[in-house]
C-alpha positions as CSV (number, residue, x, y, z in Angstrom):
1,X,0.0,0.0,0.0
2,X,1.3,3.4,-1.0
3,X,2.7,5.9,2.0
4,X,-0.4,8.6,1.4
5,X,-3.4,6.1,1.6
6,X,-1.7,3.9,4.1
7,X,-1.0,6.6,6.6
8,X,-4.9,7.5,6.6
9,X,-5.5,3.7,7.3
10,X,-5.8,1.9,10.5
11,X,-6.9,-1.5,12.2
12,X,-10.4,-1.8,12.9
13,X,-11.0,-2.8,16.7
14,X,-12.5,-5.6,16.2
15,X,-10.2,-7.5,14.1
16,X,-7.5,-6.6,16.7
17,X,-9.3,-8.8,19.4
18,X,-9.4,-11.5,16.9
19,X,-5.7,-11.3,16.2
20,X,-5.5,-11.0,20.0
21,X,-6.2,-14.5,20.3
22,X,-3.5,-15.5,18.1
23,X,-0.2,-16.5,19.2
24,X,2.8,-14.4,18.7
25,X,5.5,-14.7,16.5
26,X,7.9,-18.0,17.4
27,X,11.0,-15.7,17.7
28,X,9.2,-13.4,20.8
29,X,7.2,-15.7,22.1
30,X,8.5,-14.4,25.5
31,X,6.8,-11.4,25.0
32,X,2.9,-13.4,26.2
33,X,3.8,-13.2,29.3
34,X,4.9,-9.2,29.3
35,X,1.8,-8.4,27.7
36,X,-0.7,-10.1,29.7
37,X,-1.9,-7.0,31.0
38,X,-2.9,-5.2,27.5
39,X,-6.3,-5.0,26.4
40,X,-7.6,-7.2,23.9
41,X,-7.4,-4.5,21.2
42,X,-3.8,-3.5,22.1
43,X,-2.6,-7.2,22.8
44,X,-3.7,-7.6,18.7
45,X,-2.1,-4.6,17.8
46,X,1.3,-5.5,19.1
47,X,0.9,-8.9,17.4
48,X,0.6,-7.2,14.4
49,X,3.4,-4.9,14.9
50,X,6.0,-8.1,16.6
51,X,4.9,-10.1,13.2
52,X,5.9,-7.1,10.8
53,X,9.3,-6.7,12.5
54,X,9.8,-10.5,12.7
55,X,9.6,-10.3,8.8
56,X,11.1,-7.3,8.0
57,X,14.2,-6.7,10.1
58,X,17.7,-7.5,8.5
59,X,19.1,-5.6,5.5
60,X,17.3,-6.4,2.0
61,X,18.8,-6.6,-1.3
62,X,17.7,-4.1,-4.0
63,X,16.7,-5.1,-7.3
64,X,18.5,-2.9,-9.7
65,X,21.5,-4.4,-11.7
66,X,23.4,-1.1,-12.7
67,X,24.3,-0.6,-8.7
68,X,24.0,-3.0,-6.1
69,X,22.2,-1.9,-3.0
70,X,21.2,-2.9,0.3
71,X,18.0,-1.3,2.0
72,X,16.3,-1.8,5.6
73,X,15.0,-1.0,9.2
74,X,17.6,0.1,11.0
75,X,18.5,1.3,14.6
76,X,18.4,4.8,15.4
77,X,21.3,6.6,15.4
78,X,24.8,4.7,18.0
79,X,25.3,7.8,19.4
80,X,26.1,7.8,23.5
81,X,23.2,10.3,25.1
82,X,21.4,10.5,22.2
83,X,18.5,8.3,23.6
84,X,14.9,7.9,22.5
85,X,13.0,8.8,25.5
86,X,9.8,7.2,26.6
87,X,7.8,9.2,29.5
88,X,5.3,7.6,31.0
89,X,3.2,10.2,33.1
90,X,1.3,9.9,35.7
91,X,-1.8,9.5,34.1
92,X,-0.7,6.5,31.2
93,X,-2.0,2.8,32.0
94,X,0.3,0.4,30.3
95,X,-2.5,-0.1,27.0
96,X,-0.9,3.2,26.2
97,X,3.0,2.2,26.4
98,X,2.8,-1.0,25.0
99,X,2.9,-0.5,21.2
100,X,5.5,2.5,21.6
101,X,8.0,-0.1,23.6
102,X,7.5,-3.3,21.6
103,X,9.6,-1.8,18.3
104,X,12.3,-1.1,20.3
105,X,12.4,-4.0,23.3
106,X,12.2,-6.9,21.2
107,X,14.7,-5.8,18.8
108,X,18.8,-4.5,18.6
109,X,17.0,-1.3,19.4
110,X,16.7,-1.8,23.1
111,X,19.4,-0.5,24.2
112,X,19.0,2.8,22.4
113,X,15.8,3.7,24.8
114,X,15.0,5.2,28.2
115,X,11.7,4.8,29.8
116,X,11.0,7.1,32.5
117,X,8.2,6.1,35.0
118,X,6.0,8.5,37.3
119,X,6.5,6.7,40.4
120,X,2.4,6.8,40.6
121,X,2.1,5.8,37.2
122,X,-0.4,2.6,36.7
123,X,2.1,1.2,33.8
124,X,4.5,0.6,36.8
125,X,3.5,-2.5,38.1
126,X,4.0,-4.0,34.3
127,X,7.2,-2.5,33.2
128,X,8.8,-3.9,36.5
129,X,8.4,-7.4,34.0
130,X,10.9,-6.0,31.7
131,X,14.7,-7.3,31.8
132,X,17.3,-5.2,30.3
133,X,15.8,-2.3,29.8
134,X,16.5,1.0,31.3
135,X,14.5,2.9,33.5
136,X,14.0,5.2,36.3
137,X,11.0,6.1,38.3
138,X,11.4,10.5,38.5
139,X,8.7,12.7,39.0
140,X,8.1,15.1,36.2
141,X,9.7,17.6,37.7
142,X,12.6,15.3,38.0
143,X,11.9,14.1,34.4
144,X,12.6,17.3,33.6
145,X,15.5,18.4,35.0
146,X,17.3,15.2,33.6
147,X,15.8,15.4,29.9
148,X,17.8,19.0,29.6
149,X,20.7,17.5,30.2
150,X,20.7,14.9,27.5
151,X,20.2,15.4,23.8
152,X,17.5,12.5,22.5
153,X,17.1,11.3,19.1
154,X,13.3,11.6,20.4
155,X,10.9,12.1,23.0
156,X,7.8,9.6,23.1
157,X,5.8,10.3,25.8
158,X,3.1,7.8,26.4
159,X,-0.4,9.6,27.2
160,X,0.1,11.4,23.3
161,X,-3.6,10.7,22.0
162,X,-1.4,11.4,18.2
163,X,-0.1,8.3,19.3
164,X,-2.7,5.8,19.6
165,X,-4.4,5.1,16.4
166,X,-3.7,2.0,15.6
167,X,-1.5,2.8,12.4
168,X,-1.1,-0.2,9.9
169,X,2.1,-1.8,11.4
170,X,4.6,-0.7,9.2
171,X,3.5,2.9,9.5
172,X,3.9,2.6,12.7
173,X,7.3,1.5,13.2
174,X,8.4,4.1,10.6
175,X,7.2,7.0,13.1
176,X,9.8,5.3,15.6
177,X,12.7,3.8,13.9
178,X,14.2,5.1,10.8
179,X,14.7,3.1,7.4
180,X,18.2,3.2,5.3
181,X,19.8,2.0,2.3
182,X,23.6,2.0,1.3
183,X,24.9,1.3,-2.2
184,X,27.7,0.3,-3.9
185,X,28.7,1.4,-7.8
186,X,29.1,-1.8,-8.8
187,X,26.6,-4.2,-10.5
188,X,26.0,-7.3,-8.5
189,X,28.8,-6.6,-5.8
190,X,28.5,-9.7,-3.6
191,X,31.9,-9.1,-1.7
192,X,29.5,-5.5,-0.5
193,X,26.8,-7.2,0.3
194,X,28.3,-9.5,2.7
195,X,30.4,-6.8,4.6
196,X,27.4,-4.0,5.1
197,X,25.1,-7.1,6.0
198,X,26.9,-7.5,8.8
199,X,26.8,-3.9,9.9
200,X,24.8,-3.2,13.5
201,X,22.9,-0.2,12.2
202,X,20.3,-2.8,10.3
203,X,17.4,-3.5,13.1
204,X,17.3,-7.2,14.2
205,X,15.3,-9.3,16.6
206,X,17.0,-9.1,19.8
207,X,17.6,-12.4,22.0
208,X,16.0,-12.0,25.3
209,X,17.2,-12.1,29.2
210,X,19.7,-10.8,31.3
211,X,18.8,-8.6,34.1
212,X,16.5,-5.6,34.2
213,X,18.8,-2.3,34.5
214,X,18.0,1.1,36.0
215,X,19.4,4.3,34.9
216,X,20.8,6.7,37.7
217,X,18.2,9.1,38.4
């Protein structure tokens, strides 16, 4: 679907609680458990969005045969203090965080964001599931103070009603984590190929465990 109509389109609620009861992807199966407190029409919608990255992450080959070209999800930028930042206020129950964490927990992406909790926030109780992630409970004034002192790729901040439509799934990944291509002058350049595949910059599916980690506040 082209960028213009697809942009204006979005799952209808009721086939999200039917994808709801499907299971995820093999490859995050893990995740079940950390979503267990969504709502049926978010549970679906995260399905949808853990299946689309499931099948598109890794570097893709372009088609053309006068340059050879790879193209691709890819991380945001490796740069140290250049985070994106999740807030989750006060006011955000975990439905609303959900589908802004998934892109970037379950893939190479996870340790590029910071989630910042309102101590009272309801989505507490449910991030506490999450290992290796960094977080910090702060009040906002807290919140803050600390933001200025960093320089973020982004700012997501979880009550942002721009920011719950449930966008077709590759839509809305591309509002989170950007999409690249490099390219080499040469037709059919295999030896290229092999060495940019490897880069880190292409998103992946991450592997999961190790131990939840909190940021200094």
């Amino acid at each position: 679907m082209g960028a213009t109509p697809g942009y204006h389109s979005h799952y209808k609620p009721e086939y999200l609680v039917e994808v709801a009861g499907q299971p995820f992807p093999e490859e995050v199966a893990y995740c079940t458990e950390l979503l267990s407190g969504c709502s049926p029409p978010v549970l679906g919608f995260v399905k949808l969005i853990t299946a689309y990255l499931v099948d598109a992450c890794g570097p893709k080959r372009g088609a053309g045969t006068v340059r050879t070209a790879l193209f691709g999800l890819q991380t945001p930028p490796l740069v140290k203090g250049a985070p994106t930042v999740l807030r989750v206020p006060e006011s955000a129950a975990f439905d609303e965080v959900a589908s802004l964490l998934m892109p970037f927990y379950i893939t190479n992406a996870r340790s590029q964001i910071e989630v910042s909790v309102h101590p009272e926030s309801r989505a507490a109780a449910e991030l506490a599931k999450f290992e290796r992630l960094a977080t910090v409970l702060e009040n906002d004034g807290d919140f803050d103070r600390r933001l200025a002192t960093l320089s973020p790729y982004n700012v997501l901040v979880a009550s942002d009603e721009a920011m719950r439509e449930p966008l077709l799934a590759m839509h809305w990944v591309s509002r989170l984590l950007p999409m690249g291509h490099v390219k080499s002058v040469l037709p059919n350049n295999d030896a290229f190929c092999a060495k940019f595949s490897r880069s880190a910059k292409w998103l992946a599916i991450a592997p999961v465990g190790g131990q939840k980690r909190a940021l200094d506040a």
